[in-house]
N, C-alpha and C positions, 0 to 999 in steps of 0.2 A: 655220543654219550654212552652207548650200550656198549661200545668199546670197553671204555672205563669200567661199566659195571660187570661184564665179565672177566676183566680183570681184577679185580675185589674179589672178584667171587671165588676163584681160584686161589687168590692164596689165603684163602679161611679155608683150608685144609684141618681146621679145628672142627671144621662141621663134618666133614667126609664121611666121619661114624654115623650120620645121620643118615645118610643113601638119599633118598630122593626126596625128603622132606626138608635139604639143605639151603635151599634158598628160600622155601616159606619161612623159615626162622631167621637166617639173614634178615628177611622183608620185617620179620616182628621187633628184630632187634632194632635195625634202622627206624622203622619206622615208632616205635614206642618208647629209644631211648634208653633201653635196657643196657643197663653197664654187662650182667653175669648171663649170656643167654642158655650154658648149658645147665644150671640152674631152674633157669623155667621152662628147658626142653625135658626136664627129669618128670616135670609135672607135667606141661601143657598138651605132650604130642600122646596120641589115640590111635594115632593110625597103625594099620593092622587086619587080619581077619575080621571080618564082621563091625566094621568101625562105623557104617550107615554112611560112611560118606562123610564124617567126621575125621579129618586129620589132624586137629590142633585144637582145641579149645582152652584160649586164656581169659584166664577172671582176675581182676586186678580191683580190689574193694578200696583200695589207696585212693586210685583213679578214678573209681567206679564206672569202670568200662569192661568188655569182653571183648575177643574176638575170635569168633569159628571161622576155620578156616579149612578149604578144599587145596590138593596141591596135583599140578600136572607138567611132567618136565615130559618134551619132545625129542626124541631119537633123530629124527629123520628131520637130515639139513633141509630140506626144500619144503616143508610144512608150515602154511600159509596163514593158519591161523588157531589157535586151541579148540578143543570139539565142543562141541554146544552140550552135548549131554554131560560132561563132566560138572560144566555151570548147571546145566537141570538138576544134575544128583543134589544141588545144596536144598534143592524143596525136600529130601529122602530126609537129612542129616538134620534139617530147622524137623520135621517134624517128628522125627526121634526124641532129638534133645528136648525140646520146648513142647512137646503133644504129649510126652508121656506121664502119665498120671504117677506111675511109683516107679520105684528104681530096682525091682522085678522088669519092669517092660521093656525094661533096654537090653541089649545085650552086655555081657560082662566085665566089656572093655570100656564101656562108656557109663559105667553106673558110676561111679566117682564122682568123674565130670558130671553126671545129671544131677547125682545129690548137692554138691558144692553148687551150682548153678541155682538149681532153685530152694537152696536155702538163702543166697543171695535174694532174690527177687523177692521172697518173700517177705524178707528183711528192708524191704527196699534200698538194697545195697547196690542196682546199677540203674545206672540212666542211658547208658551208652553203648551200643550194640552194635558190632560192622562185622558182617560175613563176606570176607575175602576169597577170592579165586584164583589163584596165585600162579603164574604158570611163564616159560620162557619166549614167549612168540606176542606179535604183535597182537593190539588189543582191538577190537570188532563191537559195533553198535548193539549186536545181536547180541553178546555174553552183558554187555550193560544193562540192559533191557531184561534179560536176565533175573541176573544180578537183582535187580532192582523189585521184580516181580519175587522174589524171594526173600527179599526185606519185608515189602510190605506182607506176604504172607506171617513172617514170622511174628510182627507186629501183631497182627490179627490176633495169632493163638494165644501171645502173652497176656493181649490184653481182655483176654475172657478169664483171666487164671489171677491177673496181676495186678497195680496197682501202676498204670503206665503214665502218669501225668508228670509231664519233662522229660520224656522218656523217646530217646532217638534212636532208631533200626535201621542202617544203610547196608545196600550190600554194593563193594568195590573189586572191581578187578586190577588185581596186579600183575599187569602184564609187563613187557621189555618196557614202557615209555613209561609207567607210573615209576615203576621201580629204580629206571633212568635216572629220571626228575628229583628223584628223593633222594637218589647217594649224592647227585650232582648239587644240592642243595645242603648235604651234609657236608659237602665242601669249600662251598661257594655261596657266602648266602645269597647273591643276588642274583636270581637265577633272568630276568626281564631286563634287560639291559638297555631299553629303548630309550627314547628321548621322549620327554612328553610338555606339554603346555597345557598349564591348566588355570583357568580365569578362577581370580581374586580380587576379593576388595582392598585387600589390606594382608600383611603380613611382617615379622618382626622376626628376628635372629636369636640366637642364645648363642654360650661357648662354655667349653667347659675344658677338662684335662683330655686328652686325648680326641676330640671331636666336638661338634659344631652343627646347628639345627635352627632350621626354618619353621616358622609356627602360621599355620593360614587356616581361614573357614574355605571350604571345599565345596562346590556343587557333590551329591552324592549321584547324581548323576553322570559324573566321571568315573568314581569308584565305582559304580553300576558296569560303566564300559569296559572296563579295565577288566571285573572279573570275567564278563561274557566272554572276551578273547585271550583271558591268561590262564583262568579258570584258578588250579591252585598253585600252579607255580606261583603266582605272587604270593604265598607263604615257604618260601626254600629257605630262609633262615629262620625257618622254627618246621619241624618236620610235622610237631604235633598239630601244624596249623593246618595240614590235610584234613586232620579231626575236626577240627575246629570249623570249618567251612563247610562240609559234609554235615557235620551235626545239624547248623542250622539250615540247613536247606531242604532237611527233612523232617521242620516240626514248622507246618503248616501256623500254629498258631504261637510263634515267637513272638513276644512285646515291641520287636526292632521292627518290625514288618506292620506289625498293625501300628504302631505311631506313624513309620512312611506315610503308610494309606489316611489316617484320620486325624492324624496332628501335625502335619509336616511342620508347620511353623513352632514347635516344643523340641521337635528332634534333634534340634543342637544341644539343648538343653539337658534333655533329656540323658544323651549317651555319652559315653568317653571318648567317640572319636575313635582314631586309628596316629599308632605309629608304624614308618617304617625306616627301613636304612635305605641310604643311596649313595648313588656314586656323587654324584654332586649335586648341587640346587641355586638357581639364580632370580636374584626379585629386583630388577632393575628399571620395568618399564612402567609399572605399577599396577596395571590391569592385570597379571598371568604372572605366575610362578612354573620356569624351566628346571625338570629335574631330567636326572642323569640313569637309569635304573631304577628299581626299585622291589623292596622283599618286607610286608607290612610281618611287625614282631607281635604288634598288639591288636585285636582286632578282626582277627580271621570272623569272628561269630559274627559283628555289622557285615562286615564284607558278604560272606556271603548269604547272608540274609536279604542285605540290599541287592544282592545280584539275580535274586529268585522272586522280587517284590517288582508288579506290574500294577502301576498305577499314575493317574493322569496327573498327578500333583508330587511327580517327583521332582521337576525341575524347582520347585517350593522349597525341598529339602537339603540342609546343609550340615554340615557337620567338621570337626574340628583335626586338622593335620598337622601331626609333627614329622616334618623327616629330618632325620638323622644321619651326617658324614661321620665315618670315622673307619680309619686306614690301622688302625690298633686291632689285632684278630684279638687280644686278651680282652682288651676292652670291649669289641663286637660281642664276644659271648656272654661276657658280665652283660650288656645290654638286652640280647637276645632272652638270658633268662629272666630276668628282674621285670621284666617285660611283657614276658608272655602267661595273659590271662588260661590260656589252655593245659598249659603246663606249669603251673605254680612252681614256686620253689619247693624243692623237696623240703621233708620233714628234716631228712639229714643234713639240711646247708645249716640249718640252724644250731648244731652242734659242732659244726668246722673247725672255729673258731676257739674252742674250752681247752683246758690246758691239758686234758685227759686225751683227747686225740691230736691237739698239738704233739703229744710227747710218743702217742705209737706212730703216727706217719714220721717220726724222726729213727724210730725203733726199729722201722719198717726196710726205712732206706739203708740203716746201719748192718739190717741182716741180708739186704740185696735183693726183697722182694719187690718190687715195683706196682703200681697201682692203688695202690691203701693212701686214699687223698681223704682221710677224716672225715665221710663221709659227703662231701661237697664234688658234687659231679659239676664234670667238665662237657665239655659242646660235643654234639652228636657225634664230630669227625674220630672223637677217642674210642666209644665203641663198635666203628667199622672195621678195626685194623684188628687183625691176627692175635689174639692175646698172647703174649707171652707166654711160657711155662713157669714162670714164676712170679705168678702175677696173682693178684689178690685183691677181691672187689669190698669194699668197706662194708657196703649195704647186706653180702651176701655173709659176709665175717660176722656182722649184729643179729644174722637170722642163728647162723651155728651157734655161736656165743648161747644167744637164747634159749633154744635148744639142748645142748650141752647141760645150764645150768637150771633146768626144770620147766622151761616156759615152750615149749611148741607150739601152745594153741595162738600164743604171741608170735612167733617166726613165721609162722604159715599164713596166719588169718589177717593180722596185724601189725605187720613188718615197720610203718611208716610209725605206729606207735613208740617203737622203740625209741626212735629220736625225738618226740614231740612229747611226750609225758615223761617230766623227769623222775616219779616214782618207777616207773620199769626203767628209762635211760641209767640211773645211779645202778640197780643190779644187774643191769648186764655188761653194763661200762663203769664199774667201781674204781674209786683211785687205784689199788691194786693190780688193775689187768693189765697185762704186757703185750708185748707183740708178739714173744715166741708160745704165750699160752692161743692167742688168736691163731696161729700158725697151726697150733696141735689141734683144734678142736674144727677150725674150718677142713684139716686134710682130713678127718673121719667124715664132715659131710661129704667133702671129694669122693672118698675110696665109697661111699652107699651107692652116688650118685652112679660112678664109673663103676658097680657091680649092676646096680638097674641098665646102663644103657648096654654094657655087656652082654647082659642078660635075654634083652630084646633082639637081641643081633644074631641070634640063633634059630634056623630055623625049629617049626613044631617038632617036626621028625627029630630033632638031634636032641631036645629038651626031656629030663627022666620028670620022673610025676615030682620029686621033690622042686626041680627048677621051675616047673608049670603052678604049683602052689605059688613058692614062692613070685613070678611073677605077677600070679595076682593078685598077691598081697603087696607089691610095689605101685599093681595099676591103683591101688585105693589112694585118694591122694592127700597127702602129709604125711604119707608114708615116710619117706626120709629122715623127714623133721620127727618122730617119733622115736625113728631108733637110734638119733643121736643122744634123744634124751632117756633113753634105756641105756644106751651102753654107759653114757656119762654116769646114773647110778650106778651100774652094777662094775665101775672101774674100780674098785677096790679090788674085788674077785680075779679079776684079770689082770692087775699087780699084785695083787697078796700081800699089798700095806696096807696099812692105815693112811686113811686122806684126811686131813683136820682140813683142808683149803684147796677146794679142786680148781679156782683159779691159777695156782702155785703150778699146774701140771703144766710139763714141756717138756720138748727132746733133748736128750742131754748133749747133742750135736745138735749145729748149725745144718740142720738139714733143708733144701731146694723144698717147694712144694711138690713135685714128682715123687721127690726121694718119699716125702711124709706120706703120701696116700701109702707107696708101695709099704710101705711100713704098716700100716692100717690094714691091709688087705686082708695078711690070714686071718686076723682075729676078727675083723669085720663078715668073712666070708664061716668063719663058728658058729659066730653069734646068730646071723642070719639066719642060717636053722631054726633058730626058735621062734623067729618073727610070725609067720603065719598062724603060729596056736597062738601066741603070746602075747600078738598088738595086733592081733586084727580088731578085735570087741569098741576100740579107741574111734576109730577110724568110720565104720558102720554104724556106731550109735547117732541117734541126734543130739546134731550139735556138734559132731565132729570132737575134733582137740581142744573145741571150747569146751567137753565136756568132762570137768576137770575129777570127779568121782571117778568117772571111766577110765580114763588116763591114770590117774593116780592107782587103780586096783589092779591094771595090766600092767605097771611097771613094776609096782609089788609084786606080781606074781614073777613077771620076766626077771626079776633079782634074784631072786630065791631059787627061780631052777637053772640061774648061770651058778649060784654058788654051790650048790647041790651038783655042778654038773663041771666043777672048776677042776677036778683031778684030769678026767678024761681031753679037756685042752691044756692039760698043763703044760707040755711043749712049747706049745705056741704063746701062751700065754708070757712063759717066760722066757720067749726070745723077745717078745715085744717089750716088757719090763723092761728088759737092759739097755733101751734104747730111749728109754724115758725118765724123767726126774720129777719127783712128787714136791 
């Protein structure tokens, strides 16, 4: 299987810009589901001089999850196992990020991330925390253990500072087999393929289009066994169900645990059971139900709950199993997501279907961009592959849109609002929007994003004090998202018409996503000059981009001395003009 996944790995030459941080964000991609990852590698990655051992930190308030993340790739073929001490530096980087009292204490690179972090926490915006170890060689008891010791430290400090009730801290290494098991699950859901017998009293059938299901009460004393020796691969067809099983196995005082222990007889009652898919299933003898494989979609939290629960009255305990046939991969994923309690449906599935993205994924395919699915994400296998160059992720289109049209603190903080509150959904997705207005305004997030990672990619020595400004006003984070919606104002200045309708803006060519950033660059690479006097104030205050006074007075200011300052780019400004229609 590590075959495979170095083969993956290789042709994401989309990451390569990243250097050695390219398979920790592969791991985040895969394993989080993210459609756009250099997107949240604009924001997520730290690493760097003076980074404490912090190479990644993402915050997902959609999900409300995090994950810090340490990264170590191996030179040397015959290197037996990752170093211990790279796993010890995560006790340096938890106690930076989560010990520091103000966002003076940290170093430069990481005040962003610590401010957005514990304005979270504050807020009680996450429940779910996993520091990863990320690295290409086989995985050791010793980095678990680890690992593990570094969770619960970090638990420790939050919860002198926090409000930690529900609140799960794992720390997981990713090594060649985790990372293995998750691509091979991103392609296969059924990663256990075994045969199993499992006593029953009774069980009944369904049928439906595409697939067919067995329904039986289950000793949880199987599912018990099954997790001991499968561990998570019995979640390969939902990757989130890693999380999902992790979560509960380290919150000591789960309801699924304490009914095992003190009600087992309510426990059927009490929970939903577990679904999974399989290869097939046989109920003919009457006593035992024979299945063929198996990959539960719904469920990971009993599972592994029940798999960490020690107690004499489990054989007591039953609970209720659907497994599901079905040889339909569309249909498998429809199942997978509708299914899976970990991963809810996104906020955008439920906007699919409206006749307003019905009509740009038509708009989409019409101008030869590929990926704009109205917002309704497809099964993990679509974000492992190589994106295209002309490809366009729906989710990351409603962040620029946003943006673009005066709402950053909405793109950055609240992305998932977009699609779920139809007061923002109507202005950013109005009947009016097109697909080539989507096109112009996502390739300016492109051209910020692709000047940020440029930017980084340079060593100290070669960067003049403007470039060193300027990247720290990149590491501030919604940095992006701010100056989309700067320059979106002050696009009058930069065409020198009049805009009654900045929806109405697009290239007056059929231009490739490439072609559009390249387009974007000089005037993006102008403008940017003013960012660090002009939007920093946003970014630093409390509150961030929610702080809509803040925001509103930086970008007044930032208009004013683009138009005061409109002669001296006029070149450039009016090369880009003639490539756009208002």
């Amino acid at each position: 299987m590590t075959d495979a996944l170095d083969a993956a790995l290789a042709q994401r030459d989309d990451l390569d810009q990243y250097g050695s941080a390219k398979r920790m964000l592969f791991a985040l991609q895969l394993s989080l589901d993210l459609e756009d990852i250099h997107s949240v590698a604009a924001t997520a990655l730290t690493d760097g001089p003076d980074d404490k051992s912090c190479d990644l930190v993402y915050i997902d308030r959609d999900s409300r999850s995090m994950v810090l993340a340490q990264g170590y790739e191996a030179t040397k073929v015959n290197q037996a196992q990752a170093p211990l001490t790279k796993a010890t530096s995560l006790h340096q980087a938890v106690n930076w990020l989560f010990g520091s009292y103000t966002e003076n204490d940290v170093p430069q690179r990481l005040r962003s991330a610590w401010k957005e972090l514990h304005e979270a926490l504050t807020e009680d915006a996450i429940d779910f925390i996993d520091v990863w170890f990320v690295h290409n060689l086989p995985e050791n008891h010793q980095i678990a253990e680890e690992l593990d010791a570094v969770a619960k430290a970090a638990y420790g400090i939050i919860a002198a500072r926090y409000n930690v009730d529900g609140m799960s801290v794992v720390g997981t290494e990713v090594g060649r087999e985790t990372l293995s098991d998750r691509y091979e699950g991103s392609r296969t859901p059924i990663l256990v393929g075994d045969e199993f017998s499992i006593p029953v009293s009774g069980a009944f059938t369904e049928n439906g289009e595409n697939w067919s299901a067995l329904c039986a009460s289950i000793p949880a004393s199987w599912l018990r066994s099954q997790f001991s020796e499968h561990k998570e691969r019995l979640f390969s067809a939902n990757i989130r169900g890693y999380l999902g099983s992790t979560r509960s196995q380290s919150n000591i005082n789960n309801g699924i645990q304490a009914t095992a222990r003190t009600q087992p007889g309510r426990f059927w009652a009490y929970n939903n059971g577990i679904t999974a898919l399989v290869h097939s299933f046989d109920y003919s003898d009457g006593d035992s139900v024979k299945i063929t494989g198996i990959a539960i979609v719904n469920g990971a939290q009993t599972t592994g709950a029940l798999g960490s629960t020690d107690s004499e009255k489990m054989e007591e305990v039953k609970l209720l199993a659907r497994f599901i046939k079905c040889d339909d991969s569309a249909t498998v994923q429809d199942i997978i997501r509708y299914n899976n309690r970990q991963n809810p449906t996104q906020a955008s599935d439920f906007r699919s279907n409206d006749r307003v993205q019905s009509r740009l994924v038509r708009e989409f395919e019409s101008l030869g961009v590929v990926g704009y699915n109205g917002g309704r994400r497809g099964g993990a296998e679509d974000v492992i592959r190589r994106p295209g160059e002309n490809q366009l992720a729906a989710t990351v289109a409603a962040q620029a849109l946003a943006s673009f049209h005066g709402r950053p603190d909405v793109a950055y903080h609240e992305k998932g609002q977009i699609w779920e509150q139809d007061a923002i959904y109507s202005t950013v997705f109005p009947e009016r929007v097109s697909a080539r207005h989507i096109l112009f305004v996502y390739s300016l997030l492109r051209a910020l994003e692709q000047s940020k990672t440029g930017l980084g990619s340079r060593s100290g020595a070669a960067q003049t004090q403007r470039d060193q400004d300027l990247a720290k006003w990149f590491g501030m984070r919604g940095s992006t998202f701010l100056a989309v919606t700067a320059i979106g104002a002050s696009i009058e200045s930069v065409l020198n018409v009049p805009i009654t309708d900045r929806y109405s803006l697009e290239f007056s060519k059929n231009l490739t996503i490439p072609k559009a950033v390249e387009a974007w660059l000089p005037v993006t690479k102008a403008l940017l000059a003013l960012a660090p006097n002009q939007l920093s104030a946003p970014l630093s205050s409390t509150g961030g981009l929610r702080n809509r006074t803040a925001v509103d007075s930086a970008i007044s200011t930032f208009t004013a001395v683009v138009s005061a300052t409109s002669q001296v780019n006029e070149p450039i400004y009016s090369a880009f003009a003639e490539m756009v229609k208002a």
